[in-house]
Chimera marker file (.cmm) of the C-alpha trace (Angstrom):
<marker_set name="trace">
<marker id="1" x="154.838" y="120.224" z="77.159" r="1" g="1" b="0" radius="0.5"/>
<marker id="2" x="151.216" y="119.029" z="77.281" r="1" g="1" b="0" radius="0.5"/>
<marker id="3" x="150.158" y="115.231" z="77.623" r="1" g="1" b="0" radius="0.5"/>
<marker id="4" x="147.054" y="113.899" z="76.953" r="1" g="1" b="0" radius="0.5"/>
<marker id="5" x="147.112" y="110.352" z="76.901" r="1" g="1" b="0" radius="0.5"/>
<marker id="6" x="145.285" y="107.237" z="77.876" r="1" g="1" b="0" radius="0.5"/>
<marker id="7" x="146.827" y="105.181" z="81.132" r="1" g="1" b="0" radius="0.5"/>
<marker id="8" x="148.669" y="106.424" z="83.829" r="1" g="1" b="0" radius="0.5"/>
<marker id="9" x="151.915" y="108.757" z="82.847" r="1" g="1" b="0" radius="0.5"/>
<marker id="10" x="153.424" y="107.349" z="80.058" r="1" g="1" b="0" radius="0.5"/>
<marker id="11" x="155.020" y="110.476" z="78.423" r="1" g="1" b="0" radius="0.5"/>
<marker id="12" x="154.369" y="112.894" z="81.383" r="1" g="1" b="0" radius="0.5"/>
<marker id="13" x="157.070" y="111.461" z="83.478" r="1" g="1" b="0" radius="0.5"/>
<marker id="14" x="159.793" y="110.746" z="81.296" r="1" g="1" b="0" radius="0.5"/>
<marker id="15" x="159.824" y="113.670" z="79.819" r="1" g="1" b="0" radius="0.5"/>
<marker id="16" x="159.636" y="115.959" z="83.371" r="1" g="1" b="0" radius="0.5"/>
<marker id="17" x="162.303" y="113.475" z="84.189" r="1" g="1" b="0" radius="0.5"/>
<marker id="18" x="164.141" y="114.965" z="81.476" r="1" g="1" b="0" radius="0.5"/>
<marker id="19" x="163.684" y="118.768" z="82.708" r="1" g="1" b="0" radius="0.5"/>
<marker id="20" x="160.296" y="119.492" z="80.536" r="1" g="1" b="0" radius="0.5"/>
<marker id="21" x="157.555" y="120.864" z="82.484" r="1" g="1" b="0" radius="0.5"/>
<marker id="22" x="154.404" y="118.485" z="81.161" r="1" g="1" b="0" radius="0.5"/>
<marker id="23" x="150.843" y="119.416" z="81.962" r="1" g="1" b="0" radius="0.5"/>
<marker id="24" x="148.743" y="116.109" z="82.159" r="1" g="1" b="0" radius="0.5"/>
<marker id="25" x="145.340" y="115.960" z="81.896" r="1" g="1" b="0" radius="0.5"/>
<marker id="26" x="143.011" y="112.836" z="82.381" r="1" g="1" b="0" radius="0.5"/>
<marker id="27" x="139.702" y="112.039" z="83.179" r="1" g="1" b="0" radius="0.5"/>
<marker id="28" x="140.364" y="109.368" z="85.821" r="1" g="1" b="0" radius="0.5"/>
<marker id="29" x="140.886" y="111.228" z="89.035" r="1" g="1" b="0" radius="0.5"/>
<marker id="30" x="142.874" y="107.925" z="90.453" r="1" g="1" b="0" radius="0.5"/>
<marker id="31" x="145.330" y="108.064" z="87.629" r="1" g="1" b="0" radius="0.5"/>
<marker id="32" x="145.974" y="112.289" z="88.301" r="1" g="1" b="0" radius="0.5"/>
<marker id="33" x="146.577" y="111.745" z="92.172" r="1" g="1" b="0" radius="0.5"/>
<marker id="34" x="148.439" y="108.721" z="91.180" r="1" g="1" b="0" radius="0.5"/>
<marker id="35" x="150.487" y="110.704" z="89.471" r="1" g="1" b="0" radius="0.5"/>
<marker id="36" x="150.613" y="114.234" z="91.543" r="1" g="1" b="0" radius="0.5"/>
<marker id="37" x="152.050" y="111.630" z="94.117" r="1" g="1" b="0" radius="0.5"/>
<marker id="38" x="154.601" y="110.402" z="91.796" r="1" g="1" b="0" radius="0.5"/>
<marker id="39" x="155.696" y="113.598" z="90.763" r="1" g="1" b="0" radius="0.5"/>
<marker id="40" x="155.844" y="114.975" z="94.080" r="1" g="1" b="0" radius="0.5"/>
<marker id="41" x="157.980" y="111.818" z="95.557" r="1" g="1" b="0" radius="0.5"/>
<marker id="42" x="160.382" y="112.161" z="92.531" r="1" g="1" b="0" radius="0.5"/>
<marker id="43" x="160.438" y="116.202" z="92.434" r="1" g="1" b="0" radius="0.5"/>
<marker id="44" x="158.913" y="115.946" z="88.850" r="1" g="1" b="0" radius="0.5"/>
<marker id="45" x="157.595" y="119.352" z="87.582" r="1" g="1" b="0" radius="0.5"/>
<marker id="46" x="154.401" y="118.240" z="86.270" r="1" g="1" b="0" radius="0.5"/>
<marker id="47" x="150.927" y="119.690" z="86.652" r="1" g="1" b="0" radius="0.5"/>
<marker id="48" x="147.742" y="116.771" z="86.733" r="1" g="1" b="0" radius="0.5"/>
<marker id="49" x="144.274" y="117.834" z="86.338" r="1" g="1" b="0" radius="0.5"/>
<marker id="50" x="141.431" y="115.715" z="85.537" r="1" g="1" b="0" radius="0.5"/>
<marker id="51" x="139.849" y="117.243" z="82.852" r="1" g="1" b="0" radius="0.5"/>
<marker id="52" x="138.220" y="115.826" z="79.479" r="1" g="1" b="0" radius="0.5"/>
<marker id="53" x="139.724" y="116.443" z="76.174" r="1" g="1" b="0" radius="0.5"/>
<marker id="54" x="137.108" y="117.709" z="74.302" r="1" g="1" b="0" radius="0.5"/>
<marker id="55" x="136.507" y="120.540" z="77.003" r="1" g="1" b="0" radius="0.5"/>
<marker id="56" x="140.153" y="121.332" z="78.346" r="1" g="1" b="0" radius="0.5"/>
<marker id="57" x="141.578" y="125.069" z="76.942" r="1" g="1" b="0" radius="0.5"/>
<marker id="58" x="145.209" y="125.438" z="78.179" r="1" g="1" b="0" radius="0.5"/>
<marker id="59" x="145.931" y="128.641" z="79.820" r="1" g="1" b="0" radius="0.5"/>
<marker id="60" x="149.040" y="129.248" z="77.545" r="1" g="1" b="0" radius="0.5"/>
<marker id="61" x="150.387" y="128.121" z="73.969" r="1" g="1" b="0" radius="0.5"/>
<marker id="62" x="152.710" y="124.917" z="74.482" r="1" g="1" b="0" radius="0.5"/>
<marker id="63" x="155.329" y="123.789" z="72.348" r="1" g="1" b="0" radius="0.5"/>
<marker id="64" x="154.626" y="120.071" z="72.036" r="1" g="1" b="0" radius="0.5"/>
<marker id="65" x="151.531" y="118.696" z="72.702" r="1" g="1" b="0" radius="0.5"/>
<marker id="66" x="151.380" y="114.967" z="72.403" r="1" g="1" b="0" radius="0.5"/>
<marker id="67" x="148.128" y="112.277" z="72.015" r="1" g="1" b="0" radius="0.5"/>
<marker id="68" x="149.313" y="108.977" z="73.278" r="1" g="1" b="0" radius="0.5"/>
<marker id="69" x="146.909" y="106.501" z="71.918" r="1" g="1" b="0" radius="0.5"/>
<marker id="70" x="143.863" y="108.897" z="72.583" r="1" g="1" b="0" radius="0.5"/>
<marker id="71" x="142.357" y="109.238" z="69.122" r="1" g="1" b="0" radius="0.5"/>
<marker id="72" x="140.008" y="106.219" z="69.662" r="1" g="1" b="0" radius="0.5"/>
<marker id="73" x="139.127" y="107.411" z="72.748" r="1" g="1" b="0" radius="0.5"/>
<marker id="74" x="136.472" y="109.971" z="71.079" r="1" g="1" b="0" radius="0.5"/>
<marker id="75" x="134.574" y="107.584" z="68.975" r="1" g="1" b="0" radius="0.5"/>
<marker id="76" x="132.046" y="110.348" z="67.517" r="1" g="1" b="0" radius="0.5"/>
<marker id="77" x="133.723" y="111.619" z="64.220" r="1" g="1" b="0" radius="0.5"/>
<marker id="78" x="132.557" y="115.359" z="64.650" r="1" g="1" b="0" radius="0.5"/>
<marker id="79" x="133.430" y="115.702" z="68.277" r="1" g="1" b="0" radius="0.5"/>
<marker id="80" x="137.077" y="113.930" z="68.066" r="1" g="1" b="0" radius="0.5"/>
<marker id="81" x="138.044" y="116.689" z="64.947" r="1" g="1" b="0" radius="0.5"/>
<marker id="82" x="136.543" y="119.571" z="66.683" r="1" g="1" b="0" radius="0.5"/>
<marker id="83" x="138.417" y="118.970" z="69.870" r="1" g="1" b="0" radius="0.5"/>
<marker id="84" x="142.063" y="118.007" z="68.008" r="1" g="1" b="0" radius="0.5"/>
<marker id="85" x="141.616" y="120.692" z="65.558" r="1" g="1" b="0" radius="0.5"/>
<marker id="86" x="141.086" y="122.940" z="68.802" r="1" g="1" b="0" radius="0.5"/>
<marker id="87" x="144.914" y="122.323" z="70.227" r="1" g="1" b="0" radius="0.5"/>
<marker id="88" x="146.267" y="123.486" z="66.537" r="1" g="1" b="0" radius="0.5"/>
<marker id="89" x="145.457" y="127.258" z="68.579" r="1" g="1" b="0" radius="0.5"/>
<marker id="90" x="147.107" y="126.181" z="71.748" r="1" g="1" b="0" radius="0.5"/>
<marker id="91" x="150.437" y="125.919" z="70.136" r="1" g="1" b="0" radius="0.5"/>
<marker id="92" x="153.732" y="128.169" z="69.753" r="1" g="1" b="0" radius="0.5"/>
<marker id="93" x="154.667" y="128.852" z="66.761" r="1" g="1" b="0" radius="0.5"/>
<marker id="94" x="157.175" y="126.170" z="65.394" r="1" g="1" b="0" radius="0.5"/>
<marker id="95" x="155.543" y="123.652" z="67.940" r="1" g="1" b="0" radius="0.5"/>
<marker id="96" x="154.013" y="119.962" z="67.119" r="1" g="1" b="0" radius="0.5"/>
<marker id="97" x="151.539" y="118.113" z="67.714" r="1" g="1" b="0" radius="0.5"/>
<marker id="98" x="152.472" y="114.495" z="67.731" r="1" g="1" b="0" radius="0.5"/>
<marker id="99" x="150.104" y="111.457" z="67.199" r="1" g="1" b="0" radius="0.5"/>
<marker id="100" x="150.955" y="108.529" z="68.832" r="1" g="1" b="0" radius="0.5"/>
<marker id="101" x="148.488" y="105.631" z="67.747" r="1" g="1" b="0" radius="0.5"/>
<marker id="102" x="147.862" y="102.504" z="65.454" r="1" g="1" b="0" radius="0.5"/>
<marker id="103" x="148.145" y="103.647" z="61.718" r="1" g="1" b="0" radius="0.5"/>
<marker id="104" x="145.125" y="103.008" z="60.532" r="1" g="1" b="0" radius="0.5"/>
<marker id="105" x="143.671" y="104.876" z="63.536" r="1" g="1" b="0" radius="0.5"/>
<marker id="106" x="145.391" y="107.897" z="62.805" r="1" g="1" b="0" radius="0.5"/>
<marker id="107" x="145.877" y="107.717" z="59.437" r="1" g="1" b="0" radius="0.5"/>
<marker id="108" x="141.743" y="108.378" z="58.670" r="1" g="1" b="0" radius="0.5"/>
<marker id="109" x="141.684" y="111.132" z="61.221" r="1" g="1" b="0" radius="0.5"/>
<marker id="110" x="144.701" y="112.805" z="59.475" r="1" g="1" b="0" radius="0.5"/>
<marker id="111" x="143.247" y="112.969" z="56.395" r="1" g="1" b="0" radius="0.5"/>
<marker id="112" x="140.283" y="114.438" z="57.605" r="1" g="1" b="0" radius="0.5"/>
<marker id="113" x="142.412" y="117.103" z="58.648" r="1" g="1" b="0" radius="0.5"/>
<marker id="114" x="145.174" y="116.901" z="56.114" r="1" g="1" b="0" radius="0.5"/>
<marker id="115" x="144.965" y="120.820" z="55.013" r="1" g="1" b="0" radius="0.5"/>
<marker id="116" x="146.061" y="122.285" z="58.554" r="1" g="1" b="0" radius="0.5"/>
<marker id="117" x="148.635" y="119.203" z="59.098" r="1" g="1" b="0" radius="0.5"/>
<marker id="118" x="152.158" y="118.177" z="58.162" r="1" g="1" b="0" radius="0.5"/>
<marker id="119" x="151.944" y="114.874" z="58.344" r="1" g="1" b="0" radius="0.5"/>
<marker id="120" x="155.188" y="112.426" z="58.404" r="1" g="1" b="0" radius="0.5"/>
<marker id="121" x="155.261" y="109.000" z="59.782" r="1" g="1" b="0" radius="0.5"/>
<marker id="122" x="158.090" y="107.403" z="62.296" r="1" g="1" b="0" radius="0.5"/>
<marker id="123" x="159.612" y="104.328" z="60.331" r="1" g="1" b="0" radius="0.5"/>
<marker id="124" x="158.793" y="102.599" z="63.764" r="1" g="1" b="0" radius="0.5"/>
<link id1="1" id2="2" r="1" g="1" b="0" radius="0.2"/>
<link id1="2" id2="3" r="1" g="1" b="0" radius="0.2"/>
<link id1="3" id2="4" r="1" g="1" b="0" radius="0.2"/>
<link id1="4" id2="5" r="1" g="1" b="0" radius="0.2"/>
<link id1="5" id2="6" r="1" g="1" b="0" radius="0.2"/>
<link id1="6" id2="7" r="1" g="1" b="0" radius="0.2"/>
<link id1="7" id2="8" r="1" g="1" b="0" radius="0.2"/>
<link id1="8" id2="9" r="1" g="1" b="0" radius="0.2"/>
<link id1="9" id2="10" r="1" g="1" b="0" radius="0.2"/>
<link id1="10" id2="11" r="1" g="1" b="0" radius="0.2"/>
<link id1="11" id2="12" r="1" g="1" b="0" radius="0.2"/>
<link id1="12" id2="13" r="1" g="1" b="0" radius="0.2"/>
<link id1="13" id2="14" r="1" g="1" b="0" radius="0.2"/>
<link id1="14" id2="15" r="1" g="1" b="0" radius="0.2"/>
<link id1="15" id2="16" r="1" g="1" b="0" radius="0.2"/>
<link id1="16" id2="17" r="1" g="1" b="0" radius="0.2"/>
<link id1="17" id2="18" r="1" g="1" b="0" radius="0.2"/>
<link id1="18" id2="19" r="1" g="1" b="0" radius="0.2"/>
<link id1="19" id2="20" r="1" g="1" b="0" radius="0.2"/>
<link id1="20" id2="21" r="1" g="1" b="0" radius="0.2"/>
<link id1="21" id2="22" r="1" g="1" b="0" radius="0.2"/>
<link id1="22" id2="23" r="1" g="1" b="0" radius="0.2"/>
<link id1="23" id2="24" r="1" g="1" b="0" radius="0.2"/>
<link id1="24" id2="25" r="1" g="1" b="0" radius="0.2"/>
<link id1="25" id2="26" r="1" g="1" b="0" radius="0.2"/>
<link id1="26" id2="27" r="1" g="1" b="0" radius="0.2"/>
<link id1="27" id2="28" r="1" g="1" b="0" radius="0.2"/>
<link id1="28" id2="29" r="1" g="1" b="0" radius="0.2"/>
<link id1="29" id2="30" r="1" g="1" b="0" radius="0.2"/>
<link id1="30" id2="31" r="1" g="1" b="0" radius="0.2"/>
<link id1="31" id2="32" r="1" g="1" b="0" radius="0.2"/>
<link id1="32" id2="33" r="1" g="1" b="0" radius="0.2"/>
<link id1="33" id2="34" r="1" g="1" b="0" radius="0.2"/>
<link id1="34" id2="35" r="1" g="1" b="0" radius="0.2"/>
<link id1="35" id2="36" r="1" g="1" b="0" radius="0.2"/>
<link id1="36" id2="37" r="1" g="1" b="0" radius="0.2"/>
<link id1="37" id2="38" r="1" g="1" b="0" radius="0.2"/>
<link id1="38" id2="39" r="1" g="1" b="0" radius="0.2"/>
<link id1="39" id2="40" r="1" g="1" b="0" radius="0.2"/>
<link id1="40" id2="41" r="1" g="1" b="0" radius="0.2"/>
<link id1="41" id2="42" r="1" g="1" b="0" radius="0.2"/>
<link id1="42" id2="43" r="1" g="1" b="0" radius="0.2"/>
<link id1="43" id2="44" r="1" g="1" b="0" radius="0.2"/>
<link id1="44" id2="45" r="1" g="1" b="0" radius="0.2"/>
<link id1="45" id2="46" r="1" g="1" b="0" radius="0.2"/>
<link id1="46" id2="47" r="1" g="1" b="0" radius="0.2"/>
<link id1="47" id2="48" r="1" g="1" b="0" radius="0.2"/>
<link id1="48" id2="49" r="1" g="1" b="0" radius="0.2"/>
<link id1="49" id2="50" r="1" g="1" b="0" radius="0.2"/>
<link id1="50" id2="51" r="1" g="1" b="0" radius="0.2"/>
<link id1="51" id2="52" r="1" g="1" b="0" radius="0.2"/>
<link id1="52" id2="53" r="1" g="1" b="0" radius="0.2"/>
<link id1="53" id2="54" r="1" g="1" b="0" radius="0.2"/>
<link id1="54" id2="55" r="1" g="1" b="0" radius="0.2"/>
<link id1="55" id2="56" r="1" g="1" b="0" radius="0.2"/>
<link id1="56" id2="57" r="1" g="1" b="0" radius="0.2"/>
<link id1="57" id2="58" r="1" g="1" b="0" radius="0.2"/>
<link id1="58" id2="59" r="1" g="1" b="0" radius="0.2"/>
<link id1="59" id2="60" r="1" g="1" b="0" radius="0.2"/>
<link id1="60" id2="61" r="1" g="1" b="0" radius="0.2"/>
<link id1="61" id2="62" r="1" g="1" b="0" radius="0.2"/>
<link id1="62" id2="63" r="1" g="1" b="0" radius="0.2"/>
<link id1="63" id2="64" r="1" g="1" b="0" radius="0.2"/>
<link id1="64" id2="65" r="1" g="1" b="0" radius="0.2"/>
<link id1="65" id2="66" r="1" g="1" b="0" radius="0.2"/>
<link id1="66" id2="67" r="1" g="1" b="0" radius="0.2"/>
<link id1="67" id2="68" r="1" g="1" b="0" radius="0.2"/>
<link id1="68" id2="69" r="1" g="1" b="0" radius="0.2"/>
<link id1="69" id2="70" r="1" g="1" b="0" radius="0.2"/>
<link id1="70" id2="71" r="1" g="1" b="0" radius="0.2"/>
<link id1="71" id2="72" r="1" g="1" b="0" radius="0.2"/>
<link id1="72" id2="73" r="1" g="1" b="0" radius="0.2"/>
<link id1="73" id2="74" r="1" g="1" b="0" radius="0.2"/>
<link id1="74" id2="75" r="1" g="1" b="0" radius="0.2"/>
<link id1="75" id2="76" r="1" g="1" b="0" radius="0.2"/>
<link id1="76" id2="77" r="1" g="1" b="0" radius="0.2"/>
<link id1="77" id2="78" r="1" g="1" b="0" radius="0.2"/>
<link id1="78" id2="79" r="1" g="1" b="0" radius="0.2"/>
<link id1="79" id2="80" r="1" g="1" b="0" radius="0.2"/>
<link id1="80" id2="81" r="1" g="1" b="0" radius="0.2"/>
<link id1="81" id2="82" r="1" g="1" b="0" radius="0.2"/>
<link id1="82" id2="83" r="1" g="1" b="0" radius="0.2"/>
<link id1="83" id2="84" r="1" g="1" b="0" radius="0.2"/>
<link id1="84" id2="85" r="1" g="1" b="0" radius="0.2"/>
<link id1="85" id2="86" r="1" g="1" b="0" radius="0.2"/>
<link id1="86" id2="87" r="1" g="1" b="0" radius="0.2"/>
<link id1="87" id2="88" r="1" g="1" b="0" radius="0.2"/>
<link id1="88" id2="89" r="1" g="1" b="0" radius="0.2"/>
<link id1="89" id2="90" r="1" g="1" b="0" radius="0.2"/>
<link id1="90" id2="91" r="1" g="1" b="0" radius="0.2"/>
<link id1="91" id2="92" r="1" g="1" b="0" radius="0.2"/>
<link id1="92" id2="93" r="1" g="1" b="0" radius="0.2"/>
<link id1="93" id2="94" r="1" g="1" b="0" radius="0.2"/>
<link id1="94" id2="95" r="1" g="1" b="0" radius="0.2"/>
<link id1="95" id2="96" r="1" g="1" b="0" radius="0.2"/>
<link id1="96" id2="97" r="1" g="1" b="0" radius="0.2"/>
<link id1="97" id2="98" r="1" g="1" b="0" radius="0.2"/>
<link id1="98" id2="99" r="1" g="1" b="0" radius="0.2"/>
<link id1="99" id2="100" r="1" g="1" b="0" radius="0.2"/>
<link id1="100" id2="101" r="1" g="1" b="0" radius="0.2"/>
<link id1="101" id2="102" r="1" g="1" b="0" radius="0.2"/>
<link id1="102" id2="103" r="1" g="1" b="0" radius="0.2"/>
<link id1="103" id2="104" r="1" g="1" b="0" radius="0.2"/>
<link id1="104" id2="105" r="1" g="1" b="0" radius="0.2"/>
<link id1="105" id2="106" r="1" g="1" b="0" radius="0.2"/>
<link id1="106" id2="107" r="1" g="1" b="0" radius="0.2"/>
<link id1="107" id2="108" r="1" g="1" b="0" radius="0.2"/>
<link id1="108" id2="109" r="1" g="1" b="0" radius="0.2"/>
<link id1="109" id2="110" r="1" g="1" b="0" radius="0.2"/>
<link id1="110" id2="111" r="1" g="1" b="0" radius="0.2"/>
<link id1="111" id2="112" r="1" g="1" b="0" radius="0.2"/>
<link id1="112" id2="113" r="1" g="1" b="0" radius="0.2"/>
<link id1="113" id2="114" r="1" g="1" b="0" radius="0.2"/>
<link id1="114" id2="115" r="1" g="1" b="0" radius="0.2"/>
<link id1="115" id2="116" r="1" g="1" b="0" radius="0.2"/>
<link id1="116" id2="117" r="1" g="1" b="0" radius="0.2"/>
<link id1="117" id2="118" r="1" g="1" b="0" radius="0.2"/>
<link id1="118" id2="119" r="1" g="1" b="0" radius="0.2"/>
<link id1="119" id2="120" r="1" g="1" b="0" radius="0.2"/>
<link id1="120" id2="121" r="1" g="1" b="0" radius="0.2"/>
<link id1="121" id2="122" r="1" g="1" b="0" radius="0.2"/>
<link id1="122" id2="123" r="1" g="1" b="0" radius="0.2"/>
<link id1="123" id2="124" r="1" g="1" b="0" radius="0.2"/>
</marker_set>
């Protein structure tokens, strides 16, 4: 499992909690040793690297790699598809990518992308 998401460990713990291994990356360096700490003290198999989105390659294909309210985070149109249509060759076959965001943030970006995505919606 991959997380890239905005704030400190909101789907990277839970889930290593839960016996995933979750690779977090972040660009504040306080929120990774914040949570290298964490994960240590709690015996959490998780691996936190500061790193930026639009530059990160993982070093192997991951089966679910979820954006947590990071969409808005790349405000430049080109850059933000170029580095989520990226991750579409860093996953295993059968994997997802899973958008976690406002609607009618993600819905615009989605449609820019609609011909390499399945796209279905939580009733949430």
């Amino acid at each position: 499992m991959f997380d890239v998401d905005v704030g400190q460990r909101r789907d990277a713990i839970p889930l290593a909690n839960m016996g995933h291994r979750a690779i977090r990356i972040d660009l504040s360096s306080i929120g990774v040793e914040q949570l290298k700490n964490v994960a240590a003290s709690w015996h959490l198999n998780i691996d936190a690297q500061v790193a930026d989105l639009c530059t990160y390659f993982p070093t192997e294909r991951l089966h679910i790699i979820p954006f947590d309210c990071t969409l808005h985070t790349i405000t430049n149109t080109i850059e933000r598809e170029n580095a989520f249509s990226r991750y579409l060759d860093f996953i295993q076959p059968r994997g997802d990518i899973v958008l976690i965001d406002k609607r009618k943030t993600w819905r615009a970006y989605i449609s820019a992308c609609i011909n390499r995505w399945t796209v279905g919606e939580s009733p949430m």
